[in-house]
VODRENDREN-409370 format. One record per residue (C-alpha): residue in three letters; x, y, z. Coordinates in steps of 0.1 Angstrom, whole numbers, plus 5000, padded with zeros to 4 digits. Layout:
BEGIN
AlaXYZ...
***
This chain:
BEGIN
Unk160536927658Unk159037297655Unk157237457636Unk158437827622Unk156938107648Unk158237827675Unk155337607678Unk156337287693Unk155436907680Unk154636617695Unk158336497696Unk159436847716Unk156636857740Unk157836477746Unk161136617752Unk160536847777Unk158336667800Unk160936397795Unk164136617800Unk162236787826Unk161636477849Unk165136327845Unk167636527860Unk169336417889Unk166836267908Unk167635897892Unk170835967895Unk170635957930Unk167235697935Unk169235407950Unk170735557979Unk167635797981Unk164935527988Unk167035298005Unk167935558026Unk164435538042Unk162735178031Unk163634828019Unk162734627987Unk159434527999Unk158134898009Unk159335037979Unk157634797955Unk154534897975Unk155135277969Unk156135237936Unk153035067930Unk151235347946Unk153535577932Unk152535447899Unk148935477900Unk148635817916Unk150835967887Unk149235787858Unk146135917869Unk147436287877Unk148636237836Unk145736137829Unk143936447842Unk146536717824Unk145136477791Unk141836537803Unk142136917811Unk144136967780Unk141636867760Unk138636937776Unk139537297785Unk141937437752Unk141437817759Unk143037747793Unk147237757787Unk149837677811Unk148637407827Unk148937377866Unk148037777870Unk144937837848Unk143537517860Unk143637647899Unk142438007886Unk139637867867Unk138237657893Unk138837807925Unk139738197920Unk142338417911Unk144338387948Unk144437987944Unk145438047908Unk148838267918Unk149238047949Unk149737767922Unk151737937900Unk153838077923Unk154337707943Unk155137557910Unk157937867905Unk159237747936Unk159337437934Unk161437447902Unk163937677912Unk164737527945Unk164837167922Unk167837407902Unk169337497928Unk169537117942Unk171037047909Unk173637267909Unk174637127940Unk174236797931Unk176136827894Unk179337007914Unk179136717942Unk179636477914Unk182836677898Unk184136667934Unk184436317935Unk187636387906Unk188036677918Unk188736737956Unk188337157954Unk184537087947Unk183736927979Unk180336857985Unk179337107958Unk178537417981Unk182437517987Unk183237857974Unk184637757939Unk182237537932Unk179337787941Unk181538007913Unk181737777888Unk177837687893Unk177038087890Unk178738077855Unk176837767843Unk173537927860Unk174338297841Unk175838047813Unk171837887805Unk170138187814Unk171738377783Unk171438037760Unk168038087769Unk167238417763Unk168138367726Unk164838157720Unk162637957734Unk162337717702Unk166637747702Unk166437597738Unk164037377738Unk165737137703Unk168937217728Unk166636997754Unk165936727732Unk169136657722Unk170036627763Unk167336427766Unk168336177743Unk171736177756Unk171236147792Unk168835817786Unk171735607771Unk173835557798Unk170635507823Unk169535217794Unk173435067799Unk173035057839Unk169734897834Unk171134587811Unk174334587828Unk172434557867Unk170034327853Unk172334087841Unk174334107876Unk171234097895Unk171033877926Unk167333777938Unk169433677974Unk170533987976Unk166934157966Unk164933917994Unk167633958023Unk165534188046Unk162434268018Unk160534438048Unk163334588069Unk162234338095Unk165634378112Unk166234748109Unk164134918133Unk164935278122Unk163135208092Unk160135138107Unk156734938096Unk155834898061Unk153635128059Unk155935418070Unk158535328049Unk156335358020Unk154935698037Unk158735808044Unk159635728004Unk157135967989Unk158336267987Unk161536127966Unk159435957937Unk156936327937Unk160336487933Unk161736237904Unk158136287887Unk157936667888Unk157836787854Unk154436547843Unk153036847836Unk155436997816Unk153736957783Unk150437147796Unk152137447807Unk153637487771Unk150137437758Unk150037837740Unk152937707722Unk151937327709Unk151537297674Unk148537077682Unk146637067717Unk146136707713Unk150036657715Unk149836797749Unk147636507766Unk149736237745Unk153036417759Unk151936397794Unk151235997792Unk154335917772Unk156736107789Unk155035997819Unk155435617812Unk159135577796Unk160435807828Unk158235567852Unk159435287837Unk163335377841Unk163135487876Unk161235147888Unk164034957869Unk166835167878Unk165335157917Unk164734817919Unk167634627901Unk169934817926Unk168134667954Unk169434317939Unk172934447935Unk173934597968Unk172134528002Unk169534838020Unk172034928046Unk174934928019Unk173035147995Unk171635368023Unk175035468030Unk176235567993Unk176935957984Unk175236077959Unk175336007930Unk174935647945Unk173835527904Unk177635567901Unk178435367931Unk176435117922Unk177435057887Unk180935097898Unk180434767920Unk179334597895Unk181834677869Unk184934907882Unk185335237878Unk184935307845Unk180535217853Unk181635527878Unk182535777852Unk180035667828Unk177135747848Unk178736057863Unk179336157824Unk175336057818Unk174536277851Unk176336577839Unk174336567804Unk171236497824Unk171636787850Unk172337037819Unk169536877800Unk167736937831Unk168537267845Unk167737417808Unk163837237806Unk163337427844Unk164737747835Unk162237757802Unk159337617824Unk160137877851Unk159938187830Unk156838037812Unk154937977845Unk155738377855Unk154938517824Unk151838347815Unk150638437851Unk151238817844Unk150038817811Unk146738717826Unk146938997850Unk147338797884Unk151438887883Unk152539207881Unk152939397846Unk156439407844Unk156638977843Unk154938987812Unk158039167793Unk159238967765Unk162339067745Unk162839017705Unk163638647705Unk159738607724Unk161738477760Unk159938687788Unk163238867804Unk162238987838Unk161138647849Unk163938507835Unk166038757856Unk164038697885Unk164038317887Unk167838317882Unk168438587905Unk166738377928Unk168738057922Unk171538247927Unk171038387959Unk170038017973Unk173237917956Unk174838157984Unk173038068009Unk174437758005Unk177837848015Unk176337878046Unk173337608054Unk173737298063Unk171137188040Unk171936918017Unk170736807983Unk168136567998Unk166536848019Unk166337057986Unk164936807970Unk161636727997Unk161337088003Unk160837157962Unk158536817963Unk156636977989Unk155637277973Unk154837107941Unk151636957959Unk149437217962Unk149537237924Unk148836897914Unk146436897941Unk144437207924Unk144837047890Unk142936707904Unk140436897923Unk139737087892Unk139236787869Unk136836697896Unk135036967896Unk134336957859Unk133236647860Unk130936667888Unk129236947873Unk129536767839Unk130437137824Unk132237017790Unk130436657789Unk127536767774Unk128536587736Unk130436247758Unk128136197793Unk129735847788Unk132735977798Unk132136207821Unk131635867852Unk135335777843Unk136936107841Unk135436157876Unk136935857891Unk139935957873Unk139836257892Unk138736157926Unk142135887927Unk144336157915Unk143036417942Unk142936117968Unk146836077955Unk147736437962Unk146036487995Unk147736188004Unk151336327994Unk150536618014Unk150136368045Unk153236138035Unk155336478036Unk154436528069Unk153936828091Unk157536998090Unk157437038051Unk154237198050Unk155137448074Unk158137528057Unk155937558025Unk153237808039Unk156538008049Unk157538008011Unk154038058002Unk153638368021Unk155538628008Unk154338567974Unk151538797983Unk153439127976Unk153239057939Unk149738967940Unk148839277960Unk150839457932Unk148939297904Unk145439367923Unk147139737929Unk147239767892Unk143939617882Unk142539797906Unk140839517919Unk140139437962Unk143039237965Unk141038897985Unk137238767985Unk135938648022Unk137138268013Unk140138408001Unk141338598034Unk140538248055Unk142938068027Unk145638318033Unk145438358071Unk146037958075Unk149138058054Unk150038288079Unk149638088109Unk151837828090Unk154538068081Unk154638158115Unk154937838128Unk157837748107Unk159538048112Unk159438038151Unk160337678148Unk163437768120Unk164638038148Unk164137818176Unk165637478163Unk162737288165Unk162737318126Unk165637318102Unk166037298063
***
């Protein structure tokens, strides 16, 4: 599946946007969504859900192949199109994003033991958090033998974690119950819920979560064996992984009622399957989770380091990210990512912050990103810059682009007001390393556009933090 030097085929790069975007989000998709919408809404979003993504696929094709000089995805798309402060903000959102989405795992994985085992709790009590450490140091030294070594580790996860998801799915649709699917379909008598259309706004921030990783192939771009592979990576991956979460999500719906599922810990796949067919469905898909969370937690510690290091080695990170060691993994982001995981792993000793929580607040900085990326494939298009062998394409790239941007400005509305303050308060900080990098190019560290950018991130951050100390806000 690679080539020697580590070069990565079709069949890897498959892998990791796969094992990247199952992990423990599926696991947990039943009692997620119906947590906050009934059948009806949630065939709407999915529908939504389904079109915005396929066309945000589309675009890392598009980008992939219309811009090969450009590696790592998400970043040197943001760079290229709208300067070198959008370009770090990008990268270091999409850092962000993935660690937190770790950290939420780790929770999530020990949560899961606790249900056999009592001294794991909720998966934040203090032997749990030690037990997660060692699997966190545990991945990070598996890791740092290889990135070619890690990622055929990943696609035998991958593999793994999908057959007990396929069982649930022929199992549940065999016990399916269309009574049971059409009881309330639009939530008509739960008034919490609300309309339609807010459920379906509510619900979006769980399927950007369950998604993140589409653009896992593009960021290992420098390291395909082919750059057409990346572009037919994205759209596979994307359409297997889309096509287990709508089945998985909605075949529950006809198992166990909203209000029943709503109530479910996590991981509610378990739960349900466990109705269905005793315990044993239980420890199957706690078994499957397990795999999947590994699986998982290995793809996001690869794409981490390789989001960090191709940033510095382009100068817009500070020098000492760029730092590879003999095996080719770049060690100081590795060090730094995991060192950050693990002080969030503390910290959750202390917060009341839950998985869910985790999980909207890594969604939520995954936007800006995807929103770059589409605004990028716009602007190529618009310009025509690349078209000038295929103007035939150029009108449909460009309405591919204008529906994936509409998608991601739209995400950035669904997610509502109190995650993006709490992003622009993660987004903030990042500006010490970019004054570093700037330091050491010797470069003024903003243009005139870029200070306006940053001050709104300013005033955001210090909205959220006032409203974090004064309990208007909370994580």
């Amino acid at each position: 599946m690679t080539e020697p030097g580590g070069k990565l085929r079709l069949g890897a790069l498959i892998a990791l946007v796969v094992g990247s975007m199952i992990g423990g989000g599926i696991f947990s998709l039943p009692q997620n969504m119906a947590e906050r919408a009934e059948a009806g809404a949630i065939l709407i979003g999915w529908g939504i859900t389904a079109v915005g993504m396929l066309m945000l696929a589309f675009v890392f094709q598009t980008l992939a192949n219309r811009k090969p000089t450009l590696d790592s995805g998400v970043y040197a798309y943001a760079k290229a199109g709208f300067g070198e402060y959008m370009g770090f903000s990008s990268a270091w959102g999409y850092w962000i994003s993935a660690w937190l989405g770790n950290v939420g795992y780790f929770v999530l994985l020990f949560s899961t033991l606790g249900y056999y085992f009592p001294i794991f709790g909720q998966g934040n009590t203090p032997i749990a958090i030690a037990c997660a450490s060692v699997l966190l140091w545990s991945v990070h030294f598996l890791v740092m033998r290889g990135i070619k070594e890690a990622a055929f580790i990943n696609q035998v996860t991958t593999v793994a974690k999908i057959v007990p998801l396929v069982m649930f799915i022929v199992i549940a649709a065999v016990a399916f119950k269309a009574d049971v699917f059409t009881l309330d379909i639009w939530g008509s008598s739960n008034p919490s819920l609300g309309g339609v259309m807010e459920q379906v706004r509510h619900m979006m921030l769980v399927t950007v979560f369950v998604f993140i990783g589409i653009e896992g192939a593009s960021v290992y771009s420098g390291r395909a064996q082919k750059r057409s592979d990346v572009g037919k990576a994205t759209v596979i991956g994307f359409l297997g992984v889309l096509a287990l979460l709508v089945l998985v999500n909605v075949l529950s719906l006809g198992i166990m009622s909203q209000p029943e599922l709503a109530t479910l810990q996590n991981p509610s796949l378990a739960a349900v399957l466990e109705h269905i067919v005793g315990p044993w469905g239980a420890l199957l898909i706690s078994l499957g989770l397990a795999v999947s969370l590994l699986g998982a937690l290995l793809s996001w510690a690869l794409l981490c380091a390789e989001i960090l290091f191709a940033t510095a080695r382009d100068d817009t990170m500070p020098a000492f990210l760029k730092k590879e060691n003999a095996n080719g993994v770049p060690v100081n982001a590795m060090w730094l990512t995991n060192g950050m995981i693990q002080l969030f792993l503390l910290i959750t000793l202390f917060s009341a912050g839950t998985y869910t929580s985790l999980i909207y607040l890594a969604s939520s900085m995954i936007l800006v990103p995807y929103l770059w990326s589409a605004a990028y494939a716009v602007l190529l298009a618009w310009r025509g810059e690349t078209y000038e062998q295929a103007p035939g394409q150029r009108r449909k790239d460009l309405l591919i682009g204008l529906v994936a941007l509409a998608y991601a400005i739209w995400l950035l509305y669904a997610g509502g007001v109190k995650y993006l303050l709490l992003s622009a308060l993660l987004y903030a900080p990042g500006v010490i390393l970019y004054a570093k990098a700037k330091r050491e190019q010797g470069q003024p560290l903003f243009t005139r556009w870029e200070k306006l950018i940053f001050a709104a991130v300013l005033v955001g951050a210090g909205l959220a933090a006032y409203g974090l100390f004064s309990g208007v806000l909370s994580l």
